[in-house]
N, C-alpha and C positions, 0 to 999 in steps of 0.2 A: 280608177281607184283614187289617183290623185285627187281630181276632181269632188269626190264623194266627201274625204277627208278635209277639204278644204268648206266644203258648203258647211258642215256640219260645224264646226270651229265656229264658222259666222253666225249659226241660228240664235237669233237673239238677241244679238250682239247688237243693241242701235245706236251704241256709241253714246257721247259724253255733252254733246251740243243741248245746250240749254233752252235751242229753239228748233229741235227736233222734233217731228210731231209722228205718231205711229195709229192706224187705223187697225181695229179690229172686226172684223166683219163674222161671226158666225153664220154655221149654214148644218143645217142638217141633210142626212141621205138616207136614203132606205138600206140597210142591211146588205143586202143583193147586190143591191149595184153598189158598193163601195170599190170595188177591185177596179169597175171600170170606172167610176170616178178619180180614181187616183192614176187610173193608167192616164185618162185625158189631162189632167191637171199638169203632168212629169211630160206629157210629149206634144203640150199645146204651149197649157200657160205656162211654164216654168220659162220655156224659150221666150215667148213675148215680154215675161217679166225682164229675164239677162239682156234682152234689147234694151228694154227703157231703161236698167238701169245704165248700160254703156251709152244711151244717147243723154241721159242727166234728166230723166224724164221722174225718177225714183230714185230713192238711197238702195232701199232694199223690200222683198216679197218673202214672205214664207207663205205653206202651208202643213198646219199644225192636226193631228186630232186625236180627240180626248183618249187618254193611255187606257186604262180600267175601273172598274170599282164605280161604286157611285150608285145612284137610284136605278133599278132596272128602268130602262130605255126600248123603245120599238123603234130608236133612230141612231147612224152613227151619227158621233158630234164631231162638226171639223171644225176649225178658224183659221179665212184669212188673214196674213197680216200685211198690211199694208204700212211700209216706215219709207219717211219722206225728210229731206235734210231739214226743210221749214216751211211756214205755209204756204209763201211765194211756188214753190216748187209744188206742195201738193194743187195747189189753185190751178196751176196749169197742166196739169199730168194728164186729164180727160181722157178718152176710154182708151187707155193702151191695149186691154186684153180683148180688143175685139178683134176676132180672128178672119174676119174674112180678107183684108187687105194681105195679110202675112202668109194664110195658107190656101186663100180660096174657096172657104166653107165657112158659113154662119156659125157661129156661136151653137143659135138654135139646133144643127145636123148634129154638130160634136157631141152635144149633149146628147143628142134623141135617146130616149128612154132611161133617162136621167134625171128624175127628177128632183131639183133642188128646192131646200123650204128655208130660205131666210129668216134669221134671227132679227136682223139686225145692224147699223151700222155706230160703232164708239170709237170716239177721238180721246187721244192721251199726248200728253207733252213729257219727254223724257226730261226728269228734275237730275237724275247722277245713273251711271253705269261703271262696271266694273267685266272688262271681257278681259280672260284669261290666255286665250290665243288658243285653247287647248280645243279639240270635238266635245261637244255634247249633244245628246240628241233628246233628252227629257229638262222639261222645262215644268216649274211650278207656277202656276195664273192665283194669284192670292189679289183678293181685294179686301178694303176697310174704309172703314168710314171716323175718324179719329176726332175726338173729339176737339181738338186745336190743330189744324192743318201746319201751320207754321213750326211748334213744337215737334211733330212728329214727322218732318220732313229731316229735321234737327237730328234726331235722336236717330232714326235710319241712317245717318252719314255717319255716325259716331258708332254704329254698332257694325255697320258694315266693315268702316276701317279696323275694326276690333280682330273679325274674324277674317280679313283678306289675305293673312298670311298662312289661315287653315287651309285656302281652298283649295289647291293644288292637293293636298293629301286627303281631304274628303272628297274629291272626285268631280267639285261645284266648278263648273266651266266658265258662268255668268251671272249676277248680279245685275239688277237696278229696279227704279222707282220711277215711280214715273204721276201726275195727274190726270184726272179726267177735265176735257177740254170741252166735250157735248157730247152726248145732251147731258145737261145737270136738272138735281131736283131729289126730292128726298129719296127715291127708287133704285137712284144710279150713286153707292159707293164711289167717292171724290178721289180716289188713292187707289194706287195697283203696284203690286211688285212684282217680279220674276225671277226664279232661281233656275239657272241650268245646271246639268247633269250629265254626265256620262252615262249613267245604266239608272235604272228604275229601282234598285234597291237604296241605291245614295237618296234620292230622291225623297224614299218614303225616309230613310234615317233625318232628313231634315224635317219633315212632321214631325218627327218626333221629339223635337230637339236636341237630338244628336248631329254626330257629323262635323259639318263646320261652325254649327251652334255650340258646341263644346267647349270655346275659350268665350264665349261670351259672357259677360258677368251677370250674377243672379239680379242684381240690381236694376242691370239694365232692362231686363226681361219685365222687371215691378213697375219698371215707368210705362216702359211699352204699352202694356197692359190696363195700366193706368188712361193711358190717352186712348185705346182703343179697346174700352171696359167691355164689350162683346166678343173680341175675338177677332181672327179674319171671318169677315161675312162669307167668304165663297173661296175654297179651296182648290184645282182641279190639275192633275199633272197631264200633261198634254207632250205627245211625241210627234216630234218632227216628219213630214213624210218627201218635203220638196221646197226646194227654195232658191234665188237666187246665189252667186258664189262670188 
């Protein structure tokens, strides 16, 4: 239990290093097989991830997938995340999760009848984080595309600090910002945030701009919006299922 409580406090958490880099790796799975995907993920990779991070090989692993709601889908959505102190360290991390050294058995067996459909792989640079020490297990994946990078790196540190002393009573476990590092191009949204959570109604009350958006000033909300005249591009609350601790 200890343990469970402790992982969960960390999901997200990637800390405040300004040359922190974290991978995202989507993957979809068939419906079916979800149970056993998640069962191999918590009794393969989860242990090969706590190696590397105990040998300095990683900072940190999760694995995320999408909470509810949203377009109907013929696929669950998962996301790797891969978080690395800097890029010296991810450069040399090379295939930790390969399981035949560790357990005896390919990759290939573990999975059998498993099939996985890669999205994709995206690089981000952690710009500021804010972890609260507290469990969360629902996290917000918000992307934008702003019209001044600079400015609205600005304005995120200034609204964050606004509301950091709501989050313990809105239930927000974690904070931050973060860049897109690659691929770039007009397709791939330059800017990502993260909100964690304790339960999934906090969650949604931050859609909504309640919760710990509550002491933020109307003003600021006007510049916001100003620099990121569309909106966030892409919303998605995504629940923890495994991770390093």
């Amino acid at each position: 239990m200890k343990k469970t409580i402790i992982l969960f406090c960390l999901f997200l958490s990637f800390g405040i290093s300004a040359q922190e880099i974290f991978v995202l790796q989507p993957v979809n799975i068939d419906p079916a097989d979800s149970e056993k995907f998640e069962m191999i993920e918590k009794k393969y990779a989860t242990i090969m991830a706590q190696k590397a991070k105990e040998d300095g090989v990683i900072k940190n692993w999760y694995l995320m997938k999408k909470s509810f709601g949203g377009r109907a889908a013929d696929k669950a959505e998962y996301v790797w995340v891969h978080v690395y102190e800097n890029l010296i360290q991810m450069s040399k991390a090379g295939n930790w999760w390969e399981t035949k050294d560790k357990f005896g058995v390919p990759a290939s067996e573990i999975y059998d009848g498993v099939t996985r459909y890669p999205v994709g792989s995206f690089m981000y640079k952690t710009e500021k984080s804010i972890d609260t020490g507290r469990a969360g297990k629902y996290v917000i994946f918000n992307w934008a595309a702003p019209t001044d990078m600079v400015e609205a790196i600005s304005l995120a540190d200034k609204i964050s600090n606004s509301f950091k002393g709501n989050m313990k009573k809105s239930g927000m476990t974690s904070w931050g910002m973060a860049t897109r590092v690659y691929p770039q191009g007009e397709e791939f949204d330059p800017m990502f945030f993260w909100d964690g959570y304790e339960t999934r109604e906090q969650a949604l009350a931050h859609l909504m701009n309640q919760g710990v958006l509550d002491v933020v000033k109307p003003e600021m909300f006007a510049e916001l919006y100003t620099l990121i005249p569309k909106g966030f591009t892409n919303r998605v609350i995504m629940e923890a299922v495994t991770g390093t601790f």
